[in-house]
C-alpha positions as CSV (number, residue, x, y, z in Angstrom):
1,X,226.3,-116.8,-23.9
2,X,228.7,-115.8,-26.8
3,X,228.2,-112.1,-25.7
4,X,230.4,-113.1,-22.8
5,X,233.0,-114.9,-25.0
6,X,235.2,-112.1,-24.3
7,X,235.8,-112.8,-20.9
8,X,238.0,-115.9,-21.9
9,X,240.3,-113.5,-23.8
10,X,240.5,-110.3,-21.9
11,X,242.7,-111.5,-19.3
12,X,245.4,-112.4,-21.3
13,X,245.3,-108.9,-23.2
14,X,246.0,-107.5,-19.5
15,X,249.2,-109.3,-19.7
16,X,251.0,-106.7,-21.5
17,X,249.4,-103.9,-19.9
18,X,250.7,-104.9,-16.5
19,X,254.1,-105.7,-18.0
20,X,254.6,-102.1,-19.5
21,X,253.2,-100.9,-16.2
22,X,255.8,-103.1,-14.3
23,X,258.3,-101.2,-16.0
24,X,257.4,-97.6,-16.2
25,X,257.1,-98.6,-12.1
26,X,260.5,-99.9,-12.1
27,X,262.3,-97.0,-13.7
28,X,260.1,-94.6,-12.2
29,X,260.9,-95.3,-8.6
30,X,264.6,-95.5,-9.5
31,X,264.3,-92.0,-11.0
32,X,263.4,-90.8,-7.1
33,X,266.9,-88.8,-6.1
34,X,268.4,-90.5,-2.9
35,X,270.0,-93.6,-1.8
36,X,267.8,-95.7,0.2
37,X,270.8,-97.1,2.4
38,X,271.6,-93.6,3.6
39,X,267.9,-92.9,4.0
40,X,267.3,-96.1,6.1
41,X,270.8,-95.7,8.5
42,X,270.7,-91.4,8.4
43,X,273.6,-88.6,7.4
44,X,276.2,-90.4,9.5
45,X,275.9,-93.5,7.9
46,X,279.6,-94.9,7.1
47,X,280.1,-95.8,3.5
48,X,280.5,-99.3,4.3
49,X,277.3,-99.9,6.2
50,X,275.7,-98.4,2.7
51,X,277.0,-100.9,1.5
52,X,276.2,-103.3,3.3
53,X,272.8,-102.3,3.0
54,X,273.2,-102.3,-0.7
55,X,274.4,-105.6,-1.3
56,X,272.0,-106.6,1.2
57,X,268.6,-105.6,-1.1
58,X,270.1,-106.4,-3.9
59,X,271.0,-102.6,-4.8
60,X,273.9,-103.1,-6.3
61,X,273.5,-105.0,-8.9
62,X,272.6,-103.9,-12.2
63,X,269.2,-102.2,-12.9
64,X,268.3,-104.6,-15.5
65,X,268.9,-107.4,-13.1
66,X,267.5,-105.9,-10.4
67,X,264.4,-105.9,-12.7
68,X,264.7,-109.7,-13.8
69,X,264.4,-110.2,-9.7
70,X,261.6,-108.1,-9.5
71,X,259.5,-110.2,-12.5
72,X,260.7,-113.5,-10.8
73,X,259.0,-112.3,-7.6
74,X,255.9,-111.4,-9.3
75,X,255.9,-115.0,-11.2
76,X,256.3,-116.4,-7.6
77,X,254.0,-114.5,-5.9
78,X,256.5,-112.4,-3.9
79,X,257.3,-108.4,-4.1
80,X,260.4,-108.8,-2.2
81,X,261.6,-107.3,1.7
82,X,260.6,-104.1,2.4
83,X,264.1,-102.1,3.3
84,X,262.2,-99.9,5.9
85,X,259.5,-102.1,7.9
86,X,261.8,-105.3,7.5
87,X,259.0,-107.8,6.2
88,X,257.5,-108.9,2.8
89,X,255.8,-106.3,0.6
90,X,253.3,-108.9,0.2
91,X,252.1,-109.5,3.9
92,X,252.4,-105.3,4.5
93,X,250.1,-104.8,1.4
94,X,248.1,-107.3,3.3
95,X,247.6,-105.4,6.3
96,X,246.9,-102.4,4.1
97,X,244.3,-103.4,2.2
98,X,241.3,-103.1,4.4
99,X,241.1,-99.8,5.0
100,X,241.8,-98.6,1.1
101,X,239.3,-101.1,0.2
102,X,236.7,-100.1,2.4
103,X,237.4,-96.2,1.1
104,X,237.0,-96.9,-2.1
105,X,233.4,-98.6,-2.0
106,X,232.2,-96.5,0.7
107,X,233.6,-93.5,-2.0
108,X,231.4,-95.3,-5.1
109,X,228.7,-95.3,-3.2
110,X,228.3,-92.2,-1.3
111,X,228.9,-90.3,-5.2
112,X,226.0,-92.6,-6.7
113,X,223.9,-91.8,-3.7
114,X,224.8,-87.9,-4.3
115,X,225.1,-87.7,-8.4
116,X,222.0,-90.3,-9.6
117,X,219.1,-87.7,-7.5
118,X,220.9,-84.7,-8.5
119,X,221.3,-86.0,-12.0
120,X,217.7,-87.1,-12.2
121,X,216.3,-83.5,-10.6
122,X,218.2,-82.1,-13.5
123,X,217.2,-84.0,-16.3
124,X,213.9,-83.6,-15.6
125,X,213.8,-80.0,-15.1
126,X,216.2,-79.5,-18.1
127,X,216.9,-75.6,-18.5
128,X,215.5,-74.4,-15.5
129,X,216.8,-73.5,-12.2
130,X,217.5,-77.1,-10.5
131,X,218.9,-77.4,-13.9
132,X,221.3,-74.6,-13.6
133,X,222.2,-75.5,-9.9
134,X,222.9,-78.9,-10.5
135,X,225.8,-78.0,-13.0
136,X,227.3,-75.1,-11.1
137,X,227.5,-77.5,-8.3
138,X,229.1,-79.8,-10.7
139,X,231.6,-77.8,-12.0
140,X,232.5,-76.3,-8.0
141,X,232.7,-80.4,-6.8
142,X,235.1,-80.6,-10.3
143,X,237.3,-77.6,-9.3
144,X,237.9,-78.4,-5.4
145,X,241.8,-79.8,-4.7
146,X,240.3,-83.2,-3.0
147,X,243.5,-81.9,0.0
148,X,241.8,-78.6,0.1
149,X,238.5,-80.2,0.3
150,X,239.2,-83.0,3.2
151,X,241.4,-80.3,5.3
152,X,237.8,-78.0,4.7
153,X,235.2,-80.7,5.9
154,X,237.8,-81.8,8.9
155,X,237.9,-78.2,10.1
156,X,233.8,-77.8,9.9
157,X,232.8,-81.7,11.5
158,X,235.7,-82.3,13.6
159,X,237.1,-79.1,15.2
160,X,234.2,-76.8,14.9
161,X,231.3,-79.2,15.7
162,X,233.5,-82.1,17.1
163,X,231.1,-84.5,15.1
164,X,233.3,-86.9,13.2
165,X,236.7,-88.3,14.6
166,X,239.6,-86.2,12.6
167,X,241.9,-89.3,11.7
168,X,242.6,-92.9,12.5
169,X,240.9,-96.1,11.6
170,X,239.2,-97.2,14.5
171,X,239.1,-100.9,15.6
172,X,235.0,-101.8,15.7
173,X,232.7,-101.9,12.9
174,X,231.2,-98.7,13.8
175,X,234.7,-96.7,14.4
176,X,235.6,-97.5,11.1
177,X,232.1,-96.6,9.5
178,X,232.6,-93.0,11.6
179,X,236.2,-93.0,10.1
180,X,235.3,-93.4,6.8
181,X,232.6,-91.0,6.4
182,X,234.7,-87.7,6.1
183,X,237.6,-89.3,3.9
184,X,235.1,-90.7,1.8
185,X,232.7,-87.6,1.7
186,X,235.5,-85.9,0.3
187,X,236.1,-88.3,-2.7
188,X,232.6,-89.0,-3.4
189,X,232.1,-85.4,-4.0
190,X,234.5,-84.9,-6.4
191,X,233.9,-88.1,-8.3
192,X,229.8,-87.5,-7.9
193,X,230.4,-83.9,-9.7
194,X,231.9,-86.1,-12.9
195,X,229.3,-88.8,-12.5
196,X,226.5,-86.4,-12.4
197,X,227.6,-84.8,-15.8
198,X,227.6,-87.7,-17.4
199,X,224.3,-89.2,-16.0
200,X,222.2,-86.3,-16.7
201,X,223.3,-86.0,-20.3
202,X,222.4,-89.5,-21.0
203,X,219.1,-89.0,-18.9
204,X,218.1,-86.4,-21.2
205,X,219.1,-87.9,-24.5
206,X,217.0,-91.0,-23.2
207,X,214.1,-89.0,-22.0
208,X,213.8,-87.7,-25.8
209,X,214.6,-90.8,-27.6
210,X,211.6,-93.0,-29.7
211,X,211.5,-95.9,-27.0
212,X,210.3,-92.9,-24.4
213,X,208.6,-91.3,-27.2
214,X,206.2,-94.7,-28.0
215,X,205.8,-95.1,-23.9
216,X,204.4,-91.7,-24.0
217,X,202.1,-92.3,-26.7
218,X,200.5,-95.2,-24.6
219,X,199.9,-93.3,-21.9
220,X,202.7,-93.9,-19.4
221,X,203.0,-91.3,-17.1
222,X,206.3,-89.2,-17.5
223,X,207.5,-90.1,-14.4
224,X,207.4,-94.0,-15.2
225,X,208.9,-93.1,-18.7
226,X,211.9,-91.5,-16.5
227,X,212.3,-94.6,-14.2
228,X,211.5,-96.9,-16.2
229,X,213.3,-96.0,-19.5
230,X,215.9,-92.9,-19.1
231,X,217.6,-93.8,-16.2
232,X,218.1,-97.3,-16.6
233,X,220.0,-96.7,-20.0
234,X,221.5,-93.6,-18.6
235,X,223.4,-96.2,-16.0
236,X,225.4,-97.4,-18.8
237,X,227.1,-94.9,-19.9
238,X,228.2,-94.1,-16.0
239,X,229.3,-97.9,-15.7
240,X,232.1,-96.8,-18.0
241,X,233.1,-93.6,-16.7
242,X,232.8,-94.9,-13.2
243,X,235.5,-97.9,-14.6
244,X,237.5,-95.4,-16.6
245,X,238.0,-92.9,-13.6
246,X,239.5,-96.1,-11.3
247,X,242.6,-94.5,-11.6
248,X,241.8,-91.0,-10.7
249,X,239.9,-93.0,-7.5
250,X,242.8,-94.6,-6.7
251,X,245.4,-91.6,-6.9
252,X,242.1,-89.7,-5.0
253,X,242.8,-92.3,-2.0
254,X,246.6,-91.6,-1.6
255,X,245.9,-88.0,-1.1
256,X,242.8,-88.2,0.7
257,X,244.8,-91.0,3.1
258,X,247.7,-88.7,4.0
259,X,245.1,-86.2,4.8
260,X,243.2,-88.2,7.3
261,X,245.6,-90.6,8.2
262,X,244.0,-93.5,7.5
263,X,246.6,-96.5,7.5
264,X,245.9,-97.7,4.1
265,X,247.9,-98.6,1.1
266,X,247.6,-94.6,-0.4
267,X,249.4,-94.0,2.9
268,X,252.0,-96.4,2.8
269,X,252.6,-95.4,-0.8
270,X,252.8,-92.0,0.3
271,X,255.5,-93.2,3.0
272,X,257.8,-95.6,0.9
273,X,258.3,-92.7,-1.7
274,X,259.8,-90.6,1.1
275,X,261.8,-93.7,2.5
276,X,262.8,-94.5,-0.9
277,X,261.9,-97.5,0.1
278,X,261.7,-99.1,-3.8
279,X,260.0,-102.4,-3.3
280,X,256.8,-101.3,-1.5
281,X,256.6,-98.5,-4.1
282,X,256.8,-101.6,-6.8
283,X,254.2,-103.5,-4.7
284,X,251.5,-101.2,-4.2
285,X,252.1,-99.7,-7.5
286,X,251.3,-103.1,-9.3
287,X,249.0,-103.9,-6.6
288,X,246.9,-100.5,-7.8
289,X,247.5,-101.3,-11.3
290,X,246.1,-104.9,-10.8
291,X,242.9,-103.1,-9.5
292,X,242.3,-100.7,-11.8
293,X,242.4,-103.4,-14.8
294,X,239.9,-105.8,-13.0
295,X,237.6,-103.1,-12.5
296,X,237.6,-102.1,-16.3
297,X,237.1,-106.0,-16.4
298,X,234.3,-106.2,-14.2
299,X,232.7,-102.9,-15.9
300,X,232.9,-104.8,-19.4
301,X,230.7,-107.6,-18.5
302,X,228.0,-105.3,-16.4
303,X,228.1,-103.1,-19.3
304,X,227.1,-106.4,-21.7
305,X,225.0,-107.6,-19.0
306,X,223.2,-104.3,-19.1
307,X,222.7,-103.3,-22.4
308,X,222.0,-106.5,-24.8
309,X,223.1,-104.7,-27.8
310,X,226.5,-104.0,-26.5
311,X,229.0,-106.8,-27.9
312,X,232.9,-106.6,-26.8
């Protein structure tokens, strides 16, 4: 068990990470040009209702004191009033959350289900045509805007073939399965082009290493050498770049969210920058960076549980 001593310790190196991160957020969103009293009450907005509205949220106070607030909500387990939807950051993030969620594990999936066969038909015809196709396909899936892609797939099963519902959520199980499919088809094949790189390189340094050479030698059949031996060490490699590329997910889901208009927390990001609406940026930014730093977390100890000669 003292391969796993790490996870005792890890968590409090996050500490620091998510205090930097709270305040590159914090400065960041105050960089955003407007005033978000004049965006919530309009053009004609007289300068003392602005400042009412100010004084109100807390806007005119100092920046470094508006920050102090904004780390003694987080030690409280608050993110402050939203200035545009009128409630806690905490309980809209709340109401958020499902749909994002549900994207982004629908996402993982769908590109392992799409980059582990490809990756496997190429490793195994290595230099030949599959071989060839396989990475062309990659480096298209790379190269596609994730917008352009989304608006592309909507046009082709929605409009022309009317197969797939163009936005929403849905309210059953089954809705939101249908919902999910083109939003998430569109991140999976982006993400599955990176995976597939990755896993058929390791598949093919396995496939020529001396554990596949000595299960040759006694007669394994090649394709229980591949099953058996390359892809299961090619999966740890893909761990990692699946855990490292959390972000890029993450950023994928607030474009791919506008596009679809799925009423998730990429959407509400999306919505709060336009409001200026500061402390849902500040909430759903740290909410995001929360997730991205347990899934590195969570990718550390399947990568130990893995691979036994892997020690963190």
């Amino acid at each position: 068990m003292h391969r796993y001593r790490f996870v005792l310790f890890r968590p409090l190196q996050f500490l620091p990470v998510l205090f930097g991160i709270s305040i590159i957020t914090f400065v960041l969103v105050r960089l955003i040009p407007g005033d978000p009293a004049r965006v919530l009450l309009g053009t004609r907005a007289t300068p003392a209702a602005i400042a009412n509205i100010r004084a109100q949220y807390g806007l005119d106070e100092p920046l470094w004191l508006q920050y102090l607030y904004f780390l003694k909500n987080l030690a409280n387990g608050e993110m402050g009033k939203s200035i545009l939807y009128k409630i806690d950051v905490l309980k809209l993030i709340a109401t958020r959350i499902e749909p994002t969620l549900a994207l982004v594990v629908f996402s993982v999936i769908l590109s392992l289900l799409i980059a582990v066969p490809m990756a496997a038909v190429a490793a195994r015809n290595a230099g030949r045509a599959p071989d060839h196709i396989v990475r062309i396909a990659s480096t298209f899936g790379i190269g596609f805007p994730s917008f352009w892609l989304g608006l592309m797939l909507m046009i082709l099963f929605s409009v022309k073939l009317d197969l797939l519902p163009v936005s929403g959520y849905g309210t059953t199980a089954g809705e939101k399965l249908a919902h999910l499919i083109l939003p998430g088809l569109t991140i999976a094949l982006s993400l599955s082009a990176v995976l597939m790189r990755s896993l058929r390189a390791a598949m093919i340094e396995a496939l020529k290493s001396d554990l596949a050479t000595a299960a040759r030698a006694r007669g394994m059949p090649e394709h229980i050498v591949f099953w058996r031996h390359a892809v299961p060490n090619a999966l740890v490699p893909a761990i990692n770049l699946l855990a490292v590329n959390t972000g890029w997910l993450i950023g994928g889901t607030v474009v791919v969210e506008s596009v679809f208009a799925l009423p998730g927390m990429g959407q509400l990001l999306v919505r709060a920058i336009f409001s200026r609406d500061y402390m849902v940026v500040q909430g759903v930014a740290m909410v995001f960076a929360c997730a991205t730093v347990l899934v590195n977390f969570l990718a550390d100890i399947a990568t130990v549980a893995a691979d036994p000669r892997v020690k963190l």
